[in-house]
C-alpha positions in Angstrom: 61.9 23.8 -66.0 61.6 19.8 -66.3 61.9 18.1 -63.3 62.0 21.5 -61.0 59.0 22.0 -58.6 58.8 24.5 -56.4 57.9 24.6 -52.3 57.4 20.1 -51.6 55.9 19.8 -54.9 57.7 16.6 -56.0 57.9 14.6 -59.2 57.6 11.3 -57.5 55.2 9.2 -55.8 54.9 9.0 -52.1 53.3 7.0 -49.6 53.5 7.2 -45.6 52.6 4.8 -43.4 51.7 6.5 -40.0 52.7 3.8 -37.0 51.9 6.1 -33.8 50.2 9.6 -33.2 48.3 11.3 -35.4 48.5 14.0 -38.1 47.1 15.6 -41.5 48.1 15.6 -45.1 46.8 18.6 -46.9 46.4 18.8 -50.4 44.8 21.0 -52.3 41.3 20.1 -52.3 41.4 18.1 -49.8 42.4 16.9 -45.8 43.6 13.2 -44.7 43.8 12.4 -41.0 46.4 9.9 -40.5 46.5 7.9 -37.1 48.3 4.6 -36.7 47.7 1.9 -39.4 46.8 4.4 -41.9 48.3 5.0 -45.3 48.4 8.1 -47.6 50.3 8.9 -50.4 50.3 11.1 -53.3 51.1 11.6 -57.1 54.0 13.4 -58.9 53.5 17.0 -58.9 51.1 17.4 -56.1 51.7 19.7 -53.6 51.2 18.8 -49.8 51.8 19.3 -46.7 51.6 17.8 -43.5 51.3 18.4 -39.8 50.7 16.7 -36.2 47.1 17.2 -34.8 47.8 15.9 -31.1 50.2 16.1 -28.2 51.8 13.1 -28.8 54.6 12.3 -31.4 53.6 11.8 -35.0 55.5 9.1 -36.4 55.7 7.4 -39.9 57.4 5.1 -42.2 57.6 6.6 -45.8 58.9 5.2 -48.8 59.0 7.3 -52.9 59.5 5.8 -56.2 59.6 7.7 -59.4 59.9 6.8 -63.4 57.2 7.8 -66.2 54.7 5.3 -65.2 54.9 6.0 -61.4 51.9 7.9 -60.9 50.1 4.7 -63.6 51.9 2.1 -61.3 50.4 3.2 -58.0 47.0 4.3 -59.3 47.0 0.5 -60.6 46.2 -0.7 -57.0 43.3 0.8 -57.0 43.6 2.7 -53.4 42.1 5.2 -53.0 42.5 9.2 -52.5 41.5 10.3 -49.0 43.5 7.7 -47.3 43.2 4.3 -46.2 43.5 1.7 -43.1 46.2 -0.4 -43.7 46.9 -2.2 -40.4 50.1 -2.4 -38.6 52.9 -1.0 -40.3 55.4 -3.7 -41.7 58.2 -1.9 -40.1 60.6 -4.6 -40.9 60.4 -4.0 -44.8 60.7 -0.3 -44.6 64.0 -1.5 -42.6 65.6 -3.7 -45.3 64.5 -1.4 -47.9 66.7 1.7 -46.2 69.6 -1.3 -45.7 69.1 -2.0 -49.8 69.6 1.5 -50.6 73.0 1.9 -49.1 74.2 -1.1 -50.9 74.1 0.4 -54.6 74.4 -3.0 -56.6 71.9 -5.0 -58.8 71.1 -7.4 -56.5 70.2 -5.2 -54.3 68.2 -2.6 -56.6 66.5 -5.8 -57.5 65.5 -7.2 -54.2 64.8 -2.7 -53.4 61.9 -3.3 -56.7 60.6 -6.5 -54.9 60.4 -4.9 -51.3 58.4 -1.5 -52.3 55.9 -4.2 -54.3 55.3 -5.5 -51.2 55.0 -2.6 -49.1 52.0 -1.3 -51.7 50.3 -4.5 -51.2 50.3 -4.7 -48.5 49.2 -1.1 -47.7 45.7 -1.7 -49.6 44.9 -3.3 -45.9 41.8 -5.8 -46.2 39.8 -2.8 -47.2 37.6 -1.7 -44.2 37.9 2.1 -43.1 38.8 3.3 -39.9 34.7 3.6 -38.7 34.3 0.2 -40.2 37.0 -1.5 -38.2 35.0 0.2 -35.2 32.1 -1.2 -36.1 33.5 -4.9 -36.5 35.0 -4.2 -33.1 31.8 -3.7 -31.5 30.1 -6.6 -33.7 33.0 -9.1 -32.0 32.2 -7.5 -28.5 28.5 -8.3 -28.8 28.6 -11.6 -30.2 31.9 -13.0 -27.7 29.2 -11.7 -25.0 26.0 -13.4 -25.7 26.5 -16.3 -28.6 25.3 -18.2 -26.1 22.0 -16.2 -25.5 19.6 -17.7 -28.3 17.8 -14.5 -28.4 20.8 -13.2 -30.3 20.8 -13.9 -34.1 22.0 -11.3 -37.2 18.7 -10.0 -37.0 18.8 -8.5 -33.5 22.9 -7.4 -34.0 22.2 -5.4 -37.0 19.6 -3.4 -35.0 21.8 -3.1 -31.8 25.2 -1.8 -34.2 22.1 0.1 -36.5 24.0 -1.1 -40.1 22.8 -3.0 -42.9 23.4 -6.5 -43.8 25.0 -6.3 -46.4 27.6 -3.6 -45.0 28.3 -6.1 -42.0 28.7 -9.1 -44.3 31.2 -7.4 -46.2 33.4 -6.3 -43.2 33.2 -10.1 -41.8 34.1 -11.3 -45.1 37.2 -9.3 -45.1 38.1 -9.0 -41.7 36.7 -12.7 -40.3 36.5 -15.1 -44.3 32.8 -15.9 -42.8 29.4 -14.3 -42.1 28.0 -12.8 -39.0 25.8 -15.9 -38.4 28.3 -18.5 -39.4 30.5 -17.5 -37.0 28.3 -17.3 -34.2 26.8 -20.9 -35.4 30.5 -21.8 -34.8 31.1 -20.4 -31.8 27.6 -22.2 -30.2 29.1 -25.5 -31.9 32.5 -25.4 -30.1 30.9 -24.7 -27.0 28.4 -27.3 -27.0 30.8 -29.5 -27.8 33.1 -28.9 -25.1 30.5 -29.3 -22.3 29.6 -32.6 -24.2 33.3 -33.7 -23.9 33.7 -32.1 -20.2 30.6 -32.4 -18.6 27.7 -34.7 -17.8 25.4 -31.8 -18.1 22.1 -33.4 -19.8 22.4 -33.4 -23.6 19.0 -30.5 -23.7 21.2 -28.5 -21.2 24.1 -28.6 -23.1 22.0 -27.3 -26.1 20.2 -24.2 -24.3 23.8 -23.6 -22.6 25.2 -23.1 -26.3 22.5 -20.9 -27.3 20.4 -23.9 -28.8 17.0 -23.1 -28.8 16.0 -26.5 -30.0 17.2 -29.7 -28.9 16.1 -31.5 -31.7 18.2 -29.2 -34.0 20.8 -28.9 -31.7 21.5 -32.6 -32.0 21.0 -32.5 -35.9 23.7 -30.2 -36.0 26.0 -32.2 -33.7 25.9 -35.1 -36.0 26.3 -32.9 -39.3 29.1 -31.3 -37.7 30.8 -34.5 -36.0 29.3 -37.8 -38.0 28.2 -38.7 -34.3 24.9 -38.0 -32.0 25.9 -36.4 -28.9 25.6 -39.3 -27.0 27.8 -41.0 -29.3 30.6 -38.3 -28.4 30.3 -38.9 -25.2 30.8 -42.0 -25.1 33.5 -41.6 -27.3 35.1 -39.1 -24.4 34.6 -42.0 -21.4 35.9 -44.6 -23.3 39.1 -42.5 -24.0 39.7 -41.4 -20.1 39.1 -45.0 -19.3 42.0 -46.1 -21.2 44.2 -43.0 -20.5 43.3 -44.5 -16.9 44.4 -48.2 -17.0 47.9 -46.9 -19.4 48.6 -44.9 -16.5 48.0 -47.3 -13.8 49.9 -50.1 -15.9 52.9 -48.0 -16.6 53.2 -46.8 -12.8 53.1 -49.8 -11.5 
């Protein structure tokens, strides 16, 4: 009876990529909702099913691989068991891969091993659920909105998304390579320095404008940030229109 498994009990693994709709795997102990971005897959010998939980079409990419350490090989990537956000499915691969398998060669079994590496690395995502891409969503949406409101700070966005620290630090280190407050530091910076470069709005404008609450830091940050004061930058920005000015007026001529 090697090999033979009865009903869709199969001795290989599988993993399916779900790229619009949504369904559910079933497996014995347990249900996994897929919708679009996520991944499931499961072991050799594991019985599942699968059906569509809304109105629209259920689609997905799937790919299987089998051998005596299949069921090692994908456990090795450390995903785990009730499903995972992925992102957007790379369609493309799951493409050349079906072109590979109607070749039949070497080189193309080779390239085939290379391809389905990829496609599990890529299916591990960048590790935030479903709920936590939701809440880095919302995170983005309040801090786009008011970085320039000084009032707003980590402090006061951890208490309007109600979610610890250290939970939002590691969603922006995954989804953003930066902390909450180091990106919002960078968005007041770019800011400020655009309406020192395009405006004459008075330097201690400028830095309440950018969400400065403090001139005096505002303008040590400036010059950390630059190497110049922000009158310096300014000056910089004149001097550079005035000679844009007089090589267009000398060329023109």
């Amino acid at each position: 009876m090697a090999g033979v498994f009865p009903g869709n009990m199969k001795n290989f693994v599988q993993l399916f990529w779900t790229i619009r709709g949504e369904g559910e795997f079933i497996l014995a102990d347990r249900t996994i909702r897929s919708g679009p971005g996520d991944i499931f897959y499961r072991l050799p010998g594991e019985k599942h099913a699968e059906h569509n939980c809304g109105s629209s079409e259920w689609c997905y990419f799937w790919v299987t691989f089998d051998g005596p350490g299949a069921a090692a090989f994908m456990e090795s990537f450390g995903y785990g068991r009730d499903g995972l956000h992925a992102g957007d499915c790379p369609v493309p691969l799951f493409l050349e891969l079906e072109h590979r398998i109607r070749q039949e060669d070497a080189p193309a079994l080779r390239k085939m091993l290379s391809i389905c590496v990829e496609i599990l690395t890529l299916a591990g995502g960048n590790g935030i659920q479903p709920q936590e891409q939701d809440l880095f969503e919302r995170a983005m949406q309040l801090i786009r909105k008011n970085y320039t409101d000084p009032a707003l700070n980590v402090d006061s966005l951890l208490k309007d998304l109600g979610v610890h620290r250290s939970t939002l630090n590691r969603i922006f280190a995954a989804e953003k390579k930066c902390s909450p407050g180091e990106l919002i530091r960078s968005l007041r910076m770019e800011h400020a320095l655009e309406l020192l470069r395009a405006t004459t709005m008075p330097v201690k404008e400028a830095a309440y404008a950018s969400g400065f609450n403090d001139p005096a830091y505002f303008c040590r940050r400036i010059r950390k940030a630059t190497g110049m004061t922000p009158e310096e930058i300014r000056k910089k920005k004149q001097k550079k229109t005035s000679k844009s000015l007089f090589d267009s007026c000398f060329f023109t001529r």
